[in-house]
C-alpha positions in Angstrom: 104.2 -120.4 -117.9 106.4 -120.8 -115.0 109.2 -123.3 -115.9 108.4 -125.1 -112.5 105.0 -125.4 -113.4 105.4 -126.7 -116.9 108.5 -128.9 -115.5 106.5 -130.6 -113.2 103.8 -131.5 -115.7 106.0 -133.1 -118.3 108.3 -135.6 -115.7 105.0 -136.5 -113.9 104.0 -139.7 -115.1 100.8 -139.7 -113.5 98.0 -137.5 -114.7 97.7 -134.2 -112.7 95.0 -133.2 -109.8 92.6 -130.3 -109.5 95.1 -128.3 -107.5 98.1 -128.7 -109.9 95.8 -127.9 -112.7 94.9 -125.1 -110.8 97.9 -123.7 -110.2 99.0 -124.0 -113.9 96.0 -122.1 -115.0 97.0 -119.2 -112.2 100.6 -119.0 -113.8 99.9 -119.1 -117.4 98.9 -116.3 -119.8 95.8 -117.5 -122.0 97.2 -115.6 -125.0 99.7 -118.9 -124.6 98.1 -121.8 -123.9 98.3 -123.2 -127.3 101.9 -122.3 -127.3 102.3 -124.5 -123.8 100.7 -126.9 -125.3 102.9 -127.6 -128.5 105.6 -127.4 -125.6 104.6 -130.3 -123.9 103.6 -132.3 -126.1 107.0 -131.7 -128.0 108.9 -132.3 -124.7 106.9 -135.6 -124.5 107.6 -136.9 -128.2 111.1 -136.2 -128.0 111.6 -137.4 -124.6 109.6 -140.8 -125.8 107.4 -140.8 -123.1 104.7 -141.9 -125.0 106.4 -144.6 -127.2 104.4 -147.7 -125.1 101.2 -146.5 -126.8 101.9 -145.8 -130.2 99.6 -148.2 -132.3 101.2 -150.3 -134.7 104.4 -148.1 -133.5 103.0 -144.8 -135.4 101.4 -142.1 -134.0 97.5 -141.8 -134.7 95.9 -138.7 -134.8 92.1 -138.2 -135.0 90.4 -135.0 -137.1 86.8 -134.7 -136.0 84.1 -132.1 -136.2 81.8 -131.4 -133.8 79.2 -129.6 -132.3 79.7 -128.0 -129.4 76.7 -126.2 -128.0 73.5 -125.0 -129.4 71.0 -122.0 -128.6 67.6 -120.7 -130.2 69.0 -117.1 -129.8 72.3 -115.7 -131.2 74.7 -115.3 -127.9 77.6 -113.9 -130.2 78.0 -112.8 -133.6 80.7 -115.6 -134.0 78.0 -118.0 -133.5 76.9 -120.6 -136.8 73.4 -121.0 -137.8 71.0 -123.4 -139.5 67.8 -122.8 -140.5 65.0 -125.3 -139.0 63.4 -127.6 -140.9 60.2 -127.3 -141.8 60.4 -123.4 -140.4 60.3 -120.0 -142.6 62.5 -117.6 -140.4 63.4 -120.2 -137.2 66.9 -120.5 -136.6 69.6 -122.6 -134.6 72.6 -121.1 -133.2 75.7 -123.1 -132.6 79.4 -123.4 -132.2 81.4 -125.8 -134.2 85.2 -127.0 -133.7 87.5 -128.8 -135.7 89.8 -131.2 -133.3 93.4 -132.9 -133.6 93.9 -135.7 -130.8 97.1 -137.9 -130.7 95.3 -141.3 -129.9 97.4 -144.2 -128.3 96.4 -147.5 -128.1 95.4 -147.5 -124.7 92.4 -145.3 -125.8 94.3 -142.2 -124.4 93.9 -139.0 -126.5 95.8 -136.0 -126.1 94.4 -132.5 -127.6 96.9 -131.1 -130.7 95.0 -128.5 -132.1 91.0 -126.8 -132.1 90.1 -124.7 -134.6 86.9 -122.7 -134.0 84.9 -122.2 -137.0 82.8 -118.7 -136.9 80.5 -117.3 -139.3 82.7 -115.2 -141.0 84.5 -118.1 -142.8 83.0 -118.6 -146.3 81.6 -121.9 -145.7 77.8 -123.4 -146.6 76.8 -124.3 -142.7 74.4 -126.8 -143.8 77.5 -129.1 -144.9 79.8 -130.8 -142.7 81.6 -131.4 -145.1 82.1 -128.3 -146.3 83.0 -126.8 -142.2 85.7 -129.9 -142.5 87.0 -128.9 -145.7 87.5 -125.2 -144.9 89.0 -126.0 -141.0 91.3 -128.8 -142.6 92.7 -126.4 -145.5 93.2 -123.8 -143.0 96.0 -126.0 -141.3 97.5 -127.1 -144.3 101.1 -125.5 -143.6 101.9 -123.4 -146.6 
């Protein structure tokens, strides 16, 4: 990312338009988004920007699971499946994330960390519980 770019971003105290967003898309390597991303969030912790909506004076984060799209055909190996209830050999394809916000108590969140669960992860995908488990354990620093 362009130090400019990211500059800009983090002293702005107003939330960026299309064409900034733009541009910062057109200057930054995909490879390092999530890298940017723990950059500017860093930079905005240690710069107490976000101090005024702390809740209870902590920071909250949120861990949630959730669906994100489903098909009745298999787009990509990746892809989760399910059998359909009440079906022999019917089958629903699907994409599920695991998600870290910051919340503030203004009802502001701000993305940490997705993890995207595939079907090579040794996980039963009729349990939540079980996609939770594996994404959360995954994160675990260690």
């Amino acid at each position: 990312m362009k130090p400019t770019v990211a500059k800009d971003y983090i002293s702005s105290s107003k939330i960026p338009d299309f064409s900034f967003s733009q541009r910062l898309l057109e200057t930054i390597d995909v490879e390092n988004i999530e890298e940017a991303l723990i950059h500017i969030i860093q930079k905005l912790l240690r710069g107490k920007k976000l101090r005024d909506f702390l809740v209870t004076k902590d920071y909250l984060i949120a861990i949630d699971g959730t669906r994100k799209m489903s098909r009745p055909y298999r787009w990509s190996e990746e892809c989760l499946q399910k059998r359909i209830r009440g079906t022999e050999d019917q089958y629903e394809y699907y994409v599920y994330t695991l998600e870290a916000n910051l919340v503030f108590s203004n009802g502001l969140t701000l993305p940490l960390m997705t993890e995207f669960l595939d079907n090579t992860s040794e996980v039963n995908p009729e349990s939540n519980k079980t996609v939770k488990v594996k994404v959360l354990s995954d994160w675990q620093p260690g």
